[in-house]
C-alpha positions as CSV (number, residue, x, y, z in Angstrom):
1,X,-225.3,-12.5,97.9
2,X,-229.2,-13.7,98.2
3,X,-231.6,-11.2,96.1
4,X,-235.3,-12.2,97.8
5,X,-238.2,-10.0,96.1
6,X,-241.9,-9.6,98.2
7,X,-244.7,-7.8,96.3
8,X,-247.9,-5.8,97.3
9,X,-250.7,-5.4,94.9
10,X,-252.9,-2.1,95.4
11,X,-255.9,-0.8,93.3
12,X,-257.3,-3.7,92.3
13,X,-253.7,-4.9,90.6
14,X,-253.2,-1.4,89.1
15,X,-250.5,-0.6,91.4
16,X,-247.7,-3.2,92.5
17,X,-244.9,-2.2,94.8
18,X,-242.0,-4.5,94.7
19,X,-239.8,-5.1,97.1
20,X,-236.1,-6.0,96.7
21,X,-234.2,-7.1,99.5
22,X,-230.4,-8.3,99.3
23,X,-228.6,-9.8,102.0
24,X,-225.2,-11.1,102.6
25,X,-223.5,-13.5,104.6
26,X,-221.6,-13.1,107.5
27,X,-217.4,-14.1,107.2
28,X,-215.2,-14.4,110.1
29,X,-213.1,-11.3,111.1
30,X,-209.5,-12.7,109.6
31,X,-211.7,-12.5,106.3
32,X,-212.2,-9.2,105.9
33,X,-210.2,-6.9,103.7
34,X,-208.1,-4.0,104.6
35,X,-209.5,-0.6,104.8
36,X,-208.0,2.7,103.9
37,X,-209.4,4.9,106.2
38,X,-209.4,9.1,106.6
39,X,-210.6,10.8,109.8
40,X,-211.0,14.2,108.9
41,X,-211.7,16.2,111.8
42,X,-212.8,19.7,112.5
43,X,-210.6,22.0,114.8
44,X,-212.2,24.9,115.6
45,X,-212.7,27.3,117.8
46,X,-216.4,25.4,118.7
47,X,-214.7,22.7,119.6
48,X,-212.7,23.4,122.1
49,X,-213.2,21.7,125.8
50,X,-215.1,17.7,125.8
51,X,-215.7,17.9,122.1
52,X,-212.3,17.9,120.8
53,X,-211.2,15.3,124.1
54,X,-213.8,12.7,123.1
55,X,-212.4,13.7,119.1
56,X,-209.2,12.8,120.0
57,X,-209.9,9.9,122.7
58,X,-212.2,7.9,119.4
59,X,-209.1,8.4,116.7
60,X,-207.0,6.8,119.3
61,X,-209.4,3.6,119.7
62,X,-209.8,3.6,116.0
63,X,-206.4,3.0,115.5
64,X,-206.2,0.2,118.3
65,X,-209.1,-2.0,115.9
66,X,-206.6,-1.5,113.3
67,X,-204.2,-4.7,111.8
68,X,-200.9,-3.8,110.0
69,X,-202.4,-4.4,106.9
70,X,-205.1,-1.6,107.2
71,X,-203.9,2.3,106.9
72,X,-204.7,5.4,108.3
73,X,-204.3,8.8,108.0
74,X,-205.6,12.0,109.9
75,X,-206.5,15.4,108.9
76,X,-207.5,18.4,110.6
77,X,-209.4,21.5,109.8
78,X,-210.1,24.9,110.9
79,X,-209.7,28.0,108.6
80,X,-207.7,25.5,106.8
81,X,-206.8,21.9,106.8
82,X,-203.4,19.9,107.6
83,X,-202.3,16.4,107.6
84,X,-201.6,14.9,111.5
85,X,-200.8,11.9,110.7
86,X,-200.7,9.0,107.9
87,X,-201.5,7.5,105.8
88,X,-199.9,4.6,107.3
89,X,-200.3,1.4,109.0
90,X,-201.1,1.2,112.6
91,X,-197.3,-0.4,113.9
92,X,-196.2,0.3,117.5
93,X,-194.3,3.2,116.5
94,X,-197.3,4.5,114.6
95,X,-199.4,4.2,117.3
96,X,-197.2,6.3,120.0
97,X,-196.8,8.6,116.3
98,X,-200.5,9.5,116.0
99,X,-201.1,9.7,120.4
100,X,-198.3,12.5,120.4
101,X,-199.8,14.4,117.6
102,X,-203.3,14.2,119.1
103,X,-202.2,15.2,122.7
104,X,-200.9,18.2,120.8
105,X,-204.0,19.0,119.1
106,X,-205.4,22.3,119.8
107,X,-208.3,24.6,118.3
108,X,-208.1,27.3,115.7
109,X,-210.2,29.3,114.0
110,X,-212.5,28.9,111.4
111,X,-214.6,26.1,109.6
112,X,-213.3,24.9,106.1
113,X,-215.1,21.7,105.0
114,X,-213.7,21.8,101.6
115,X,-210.2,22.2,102.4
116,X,-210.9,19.1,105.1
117,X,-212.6,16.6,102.6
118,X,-210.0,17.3,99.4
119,X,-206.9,16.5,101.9
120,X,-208.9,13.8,103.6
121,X,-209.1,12.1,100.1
122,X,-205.9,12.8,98.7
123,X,-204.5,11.0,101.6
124,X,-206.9,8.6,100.8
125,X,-205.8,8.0,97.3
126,X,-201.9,8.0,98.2
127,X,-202.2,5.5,101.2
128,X,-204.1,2.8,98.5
129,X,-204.2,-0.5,99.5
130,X,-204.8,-3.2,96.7
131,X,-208.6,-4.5,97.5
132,X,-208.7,-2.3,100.5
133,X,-212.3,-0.6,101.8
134,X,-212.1,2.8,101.6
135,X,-214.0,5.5,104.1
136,X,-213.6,9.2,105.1
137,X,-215.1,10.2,108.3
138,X,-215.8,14.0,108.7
139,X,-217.0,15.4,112.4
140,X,-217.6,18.2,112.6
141,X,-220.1,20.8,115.1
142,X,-219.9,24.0,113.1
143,X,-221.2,25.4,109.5
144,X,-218.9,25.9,106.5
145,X,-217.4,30.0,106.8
146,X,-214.2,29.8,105.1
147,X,-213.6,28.5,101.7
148,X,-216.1,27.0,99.8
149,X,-219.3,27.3,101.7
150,X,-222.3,27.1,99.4
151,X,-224.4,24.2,100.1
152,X,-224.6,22.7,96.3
153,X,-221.2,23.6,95.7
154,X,-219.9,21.4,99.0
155,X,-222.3,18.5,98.4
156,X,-221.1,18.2,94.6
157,X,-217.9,18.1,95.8
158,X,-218.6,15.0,98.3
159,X,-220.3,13.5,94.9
160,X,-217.4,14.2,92.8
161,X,-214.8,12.2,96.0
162,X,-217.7,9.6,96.2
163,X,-217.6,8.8,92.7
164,X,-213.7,8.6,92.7
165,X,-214.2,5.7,95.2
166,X,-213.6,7.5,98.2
167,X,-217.3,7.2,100.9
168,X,-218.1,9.9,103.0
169,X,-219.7,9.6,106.3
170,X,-220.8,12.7,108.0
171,X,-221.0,13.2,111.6
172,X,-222.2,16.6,112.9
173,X,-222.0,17.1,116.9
174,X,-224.3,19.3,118.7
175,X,-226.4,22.3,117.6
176,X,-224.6,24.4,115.0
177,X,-224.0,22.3,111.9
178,X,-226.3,22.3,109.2
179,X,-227.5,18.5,109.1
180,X,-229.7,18.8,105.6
181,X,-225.8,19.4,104.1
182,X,-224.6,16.8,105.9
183,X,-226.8,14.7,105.1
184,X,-226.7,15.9,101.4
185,X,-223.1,15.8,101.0
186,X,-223.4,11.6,103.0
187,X,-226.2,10.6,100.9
188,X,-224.1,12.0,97.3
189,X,-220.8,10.6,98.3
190,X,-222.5,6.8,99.4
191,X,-221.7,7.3,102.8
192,X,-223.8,7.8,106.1
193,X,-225.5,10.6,108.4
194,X,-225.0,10.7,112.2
195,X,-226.2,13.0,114.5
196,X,-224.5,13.6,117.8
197,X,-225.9,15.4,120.6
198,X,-222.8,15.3,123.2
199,X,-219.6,14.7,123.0
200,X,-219.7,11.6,125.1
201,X,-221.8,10.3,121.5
202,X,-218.2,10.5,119.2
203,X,-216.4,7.6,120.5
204,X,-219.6,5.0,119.8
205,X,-220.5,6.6,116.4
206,X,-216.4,5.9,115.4
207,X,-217.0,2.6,116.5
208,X,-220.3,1.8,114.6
209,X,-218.7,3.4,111.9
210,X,-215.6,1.2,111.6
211,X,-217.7,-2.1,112.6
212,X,-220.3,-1.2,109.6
213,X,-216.7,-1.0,107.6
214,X,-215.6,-4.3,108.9
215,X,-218.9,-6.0,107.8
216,X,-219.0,-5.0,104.1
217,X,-219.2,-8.2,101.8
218,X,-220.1,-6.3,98.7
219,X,-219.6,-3.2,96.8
220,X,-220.5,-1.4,93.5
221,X,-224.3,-3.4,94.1
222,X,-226.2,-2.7,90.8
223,X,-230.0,-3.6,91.0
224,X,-231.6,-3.4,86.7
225,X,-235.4,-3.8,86.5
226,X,-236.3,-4.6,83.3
227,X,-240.2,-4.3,83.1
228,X,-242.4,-7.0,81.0
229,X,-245.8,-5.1,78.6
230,X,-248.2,-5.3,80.9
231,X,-246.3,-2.7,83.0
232,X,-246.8,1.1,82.1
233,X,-244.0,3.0,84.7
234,X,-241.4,2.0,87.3
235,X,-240.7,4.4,90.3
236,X,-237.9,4.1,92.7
237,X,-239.1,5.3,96.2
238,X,-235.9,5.0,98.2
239,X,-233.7,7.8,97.5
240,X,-230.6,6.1,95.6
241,X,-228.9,6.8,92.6
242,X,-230.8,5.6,89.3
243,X,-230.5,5.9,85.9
244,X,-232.9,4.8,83.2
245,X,-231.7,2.4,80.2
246,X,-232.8,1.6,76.8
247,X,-235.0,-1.9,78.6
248,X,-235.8,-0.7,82.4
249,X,-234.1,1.3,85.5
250,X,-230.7,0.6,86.9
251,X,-230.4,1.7,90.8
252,X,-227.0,2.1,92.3
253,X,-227.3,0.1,95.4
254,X,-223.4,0.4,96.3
255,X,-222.3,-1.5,99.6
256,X,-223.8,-4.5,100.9
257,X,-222.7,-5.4,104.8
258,X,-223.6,-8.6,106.2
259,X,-226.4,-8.7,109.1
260,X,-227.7,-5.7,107.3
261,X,-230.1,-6.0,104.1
262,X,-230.5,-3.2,101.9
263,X,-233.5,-2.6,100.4
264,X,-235.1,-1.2,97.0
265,X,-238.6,-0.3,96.5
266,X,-240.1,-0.2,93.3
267,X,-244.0,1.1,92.7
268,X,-245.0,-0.2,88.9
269,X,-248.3,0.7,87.4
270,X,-249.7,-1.7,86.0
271,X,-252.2,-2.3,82.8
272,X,-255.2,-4.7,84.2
273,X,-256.2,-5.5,81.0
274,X,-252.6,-7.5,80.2
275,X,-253.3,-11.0,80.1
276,X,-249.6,-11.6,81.3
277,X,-249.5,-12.1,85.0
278,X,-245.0,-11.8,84.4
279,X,-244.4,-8.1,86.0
280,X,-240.5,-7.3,85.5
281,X,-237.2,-9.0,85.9
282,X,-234.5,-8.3,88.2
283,X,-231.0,-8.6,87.9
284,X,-228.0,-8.1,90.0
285,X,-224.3,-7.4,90.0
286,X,-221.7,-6.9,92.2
287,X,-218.1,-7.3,93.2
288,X,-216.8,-9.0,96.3
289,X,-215.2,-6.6,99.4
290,X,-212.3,-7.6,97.8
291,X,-213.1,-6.4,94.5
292,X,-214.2,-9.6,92.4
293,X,-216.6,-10.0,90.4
294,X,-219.7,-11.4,92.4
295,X,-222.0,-14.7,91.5
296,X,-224.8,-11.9,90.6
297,X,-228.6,-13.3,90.7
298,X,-231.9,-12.7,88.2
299,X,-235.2,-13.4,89.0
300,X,-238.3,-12.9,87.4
301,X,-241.2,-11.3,88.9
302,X,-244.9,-12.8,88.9
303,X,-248.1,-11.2,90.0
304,X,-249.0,-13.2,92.8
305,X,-252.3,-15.6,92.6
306,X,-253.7,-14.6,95.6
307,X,-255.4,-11.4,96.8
308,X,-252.7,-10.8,99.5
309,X,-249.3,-12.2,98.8
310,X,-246.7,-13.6,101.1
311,X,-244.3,-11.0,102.0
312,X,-246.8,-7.7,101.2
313,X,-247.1,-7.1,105.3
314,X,-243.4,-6.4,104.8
315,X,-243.8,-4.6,101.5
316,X,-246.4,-2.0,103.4
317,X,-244.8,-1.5,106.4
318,X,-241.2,-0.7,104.3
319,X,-243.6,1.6,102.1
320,X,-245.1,3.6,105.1
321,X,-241.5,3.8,106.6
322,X,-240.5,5.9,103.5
323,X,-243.8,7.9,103.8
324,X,-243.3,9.3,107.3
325,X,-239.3,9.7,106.3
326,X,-240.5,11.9,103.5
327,X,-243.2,13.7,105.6
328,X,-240.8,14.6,108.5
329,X,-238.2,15.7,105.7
330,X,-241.2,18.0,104.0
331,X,-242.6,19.3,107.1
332,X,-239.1,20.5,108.3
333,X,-239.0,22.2,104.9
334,X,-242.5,23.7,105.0
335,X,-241.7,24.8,108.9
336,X,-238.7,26.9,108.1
337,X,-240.8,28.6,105.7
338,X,-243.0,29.7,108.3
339,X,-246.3,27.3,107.4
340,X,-246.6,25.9,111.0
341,X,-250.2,24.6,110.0
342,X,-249.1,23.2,106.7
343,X,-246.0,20.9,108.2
344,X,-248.4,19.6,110.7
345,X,-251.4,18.7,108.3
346,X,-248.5,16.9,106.0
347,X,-247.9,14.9,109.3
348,X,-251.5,14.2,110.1
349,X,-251.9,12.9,106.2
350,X,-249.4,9.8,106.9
351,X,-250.5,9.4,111.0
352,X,-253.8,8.4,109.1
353,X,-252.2,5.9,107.3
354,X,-250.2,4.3,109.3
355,X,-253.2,4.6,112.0
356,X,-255.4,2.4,109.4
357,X,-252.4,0.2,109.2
358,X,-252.2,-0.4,112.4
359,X,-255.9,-1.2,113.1
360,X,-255.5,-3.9,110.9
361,X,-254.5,-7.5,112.0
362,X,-251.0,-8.6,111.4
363,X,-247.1,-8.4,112.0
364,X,-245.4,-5.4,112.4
365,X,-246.9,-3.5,114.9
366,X,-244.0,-2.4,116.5
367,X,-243.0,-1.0,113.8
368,X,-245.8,0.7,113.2
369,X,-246.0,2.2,116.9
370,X,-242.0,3.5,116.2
371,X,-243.6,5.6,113.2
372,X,-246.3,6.8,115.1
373,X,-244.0,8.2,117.4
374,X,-241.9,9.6,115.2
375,X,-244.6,11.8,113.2
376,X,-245.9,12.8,117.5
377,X,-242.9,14.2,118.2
378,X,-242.1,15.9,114.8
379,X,-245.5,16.8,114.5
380,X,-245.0,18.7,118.5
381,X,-241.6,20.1,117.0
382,X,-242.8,22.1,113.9
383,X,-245.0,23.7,116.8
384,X,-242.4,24.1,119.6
385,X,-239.8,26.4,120.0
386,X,-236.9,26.8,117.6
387,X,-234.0,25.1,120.1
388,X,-236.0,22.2,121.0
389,X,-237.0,22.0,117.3
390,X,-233.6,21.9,116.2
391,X,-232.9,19.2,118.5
392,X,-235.6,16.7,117.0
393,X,-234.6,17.6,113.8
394,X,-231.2,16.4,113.6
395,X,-231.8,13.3,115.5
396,X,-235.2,12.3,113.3
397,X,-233.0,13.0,110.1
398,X,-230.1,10.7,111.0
399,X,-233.2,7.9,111.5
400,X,-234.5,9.5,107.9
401,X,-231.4,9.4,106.1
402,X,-231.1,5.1,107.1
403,X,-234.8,4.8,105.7
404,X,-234.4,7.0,102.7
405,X,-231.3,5.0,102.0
406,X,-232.8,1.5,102.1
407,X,-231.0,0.4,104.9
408,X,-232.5,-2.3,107.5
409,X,-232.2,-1.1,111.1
410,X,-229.0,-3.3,113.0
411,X,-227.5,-1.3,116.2
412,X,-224.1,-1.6,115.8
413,X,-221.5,-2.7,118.7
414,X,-219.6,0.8,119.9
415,X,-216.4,1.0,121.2
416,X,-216.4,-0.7,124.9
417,X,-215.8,1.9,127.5
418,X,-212.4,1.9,128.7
């Protein structure tokens, strides 16, 4: 794995933001290792009609992508939450198995997250494949009302199945789900966020889903900035796990895919009257997607001779990404509590920004158009009505949640259409 580091220099060198950006290679397909996969899906009453079709139709394409050495298992949830099938590998017989149970499948009543997520990873944990990829997949289109159904107490316990080494993703379809828990409950148990707005949207979302799964070259990625004197504090600005240690800041990067850099941002203040131009070193571990050690990398980290550095039109565009991610996020916040004004004002702070930004000569513009954009129409959502606010909502978090996270932007190939 290739750790490449681009810096920024602000303030007249009192502020650096450094930039961290690892990358994988690409392997061929017969490469990759198994995966140990969950779909847990939600069977309620809301459900009922195209949702639950287009549920059913993606879990039998999953299981089509599938090789013998891979396993899966499926669990469904209403009031409560059973096992349809698996864990097991996807043979012929396995195959006609799980397409009798699903053309069975009908709705019940009741929404039980919990219930859904402890099977799912129990069935997880049985069907364990040495040097497999594991992954849970929860859809769902409805709130938590049976069970556990606090917000905290749900996302701790997507943390606590994260940290046991089982991911979940999150997909919420339509309207009634809550995405800041689903986002929550992705972000604490390393997995993703995706909004769907139809139906039609589940079978693709499965797909990117298991091709993002295919692509993994690395897991466990640890990022440790150690900082040299002349630096005075280290901020992480993407929201990932960190903890501090006795010589610097150790970020919890987790999976690396190839085709898809994942990137750490780092703001360091900086004491001008240092006569050391060394800034911090970087140093990185991780294992291999089958679960060996990895060659690792360190690098040291040099405030750049020049007044603008190589690389710092990528540093600043990556740094007003996370601004407008966290502006949208906070205006949402301020909206619900009824300071229309206030959300929009929070917008119009960044829109400057990125305005100035883009006035200036350079790469990146349309990137910079995309987050214009996006603070226009959140900006005309915290002032719209509360359906079509909804709407923008869900769709600008999942686009959030991918910037927050430090991950690039790669569409991924869906299921083709049968």
């Amino acid at each position: 794995m290739r750790l490449d580091v681009l810096t920024e220099v602000t303030d007249g060198g009192s502020t650096v933001h450094l930039l961290a950006r690892l990358s994988a290679e690409a392997r061929a397909a017969s490469e990759r290792p198994p995966v140990n996969l969950t779909l847990v899906l939600d069977r309620s009453s809301s459900m009922r009609g195209p949702r639950l079709a287009q549920a059913v139709r993606a879990a039998s394409q999953v299981i089509d992508r599938l090789e013998p050495r891979d396993r899966l298992a499926v669990v469904v949830f209403d009031a409560g939450a059973r096992v349809l099938f698996g864990p097991e590998g996807p043979s012929d017989a396995g195959k006609d198995k799980l397409l009798r149970a699903l053309a069975a499948l009908d709705t019940g009543v009741g929404t039980n997250l919990a219930a859904g997520i402890k099977l799912g990873a129990d069935k997880i944990r049985s069907g364990y494949v040495r040097g497999a990829l594991s992954r849970l997949i929860l859809l769902t289109d409805g709130q938590p009302s049976v069970g556990v159904t606090e917000p905290e107490r749900l996302s701790a316990l997507a943390a606590v199945e994260g940290a046991s080494g089982v991911p979940i993703t999150c997909m919420g379809i339509g309207d009634g789900f809550e995405e800041e828990l689903l986002a929550d409950m992705a972000r604490r148990a390393g997995g993703a966020f995706y909004y769907l707005a139809g139906p039609a949207d589940i079978p693709a979302a499965f797909g990117r889903e298991l091709s993002g799964l295919f692509a993994i070259a690395a897991t466990g990625a640890e990022l440790k900035l150690v900082p040299d004197d002349p630096i005075t504090s280290v901020d992480l600005l993407h929201r990932l796990p960190s903890r501090p240690v006795e010589d610097g800041l150790v970020v919890d990067v987790g999976e690396v895919a190839a085709g898809e850099p994942r990137l750490i941002l780092f703001r360091l203040a900086r004491d001008t009257r240092a006569d050391s131009r060394h800034l911090a070193t970087l140093r990185l571990s991780y294992r291999t997607a089958d679960g060996k050690p990895g060659d690792g990398a360190i690098t040291g980290v040099e405030l750049p001779r020049l007044p603008v550095s190589e690389g710092a039109r990528t540093v600043l565009i990556e740094r007003l990404r996370l601004a407008c991610a966290a502006a949208v996020d906070l205006a949402w916040a301020r909206r619900a509590a009824g300071d229309r004004d206030v959300a929009a004002a929070g917008l119009d702070d960044v829109r400057r920004q990125v305005s100035a930004a883009r006035a200036a000569s350079g790469a990146g513009a349309e990137d910079l158009d995309a987050m214009l954009s996006d603070l226009a129409e959140a900006e005309g959502a915290v002032r719209s009505s509360a359906a079509e606010r909804e709407r923008i909502r869900r769709r600008l978090k999942e686009r959030n949640q991918v910037t927050l996270l430090g991950h690039s932007t790669l569409v991924r190939a869906p299921f083709d259409d049968d």
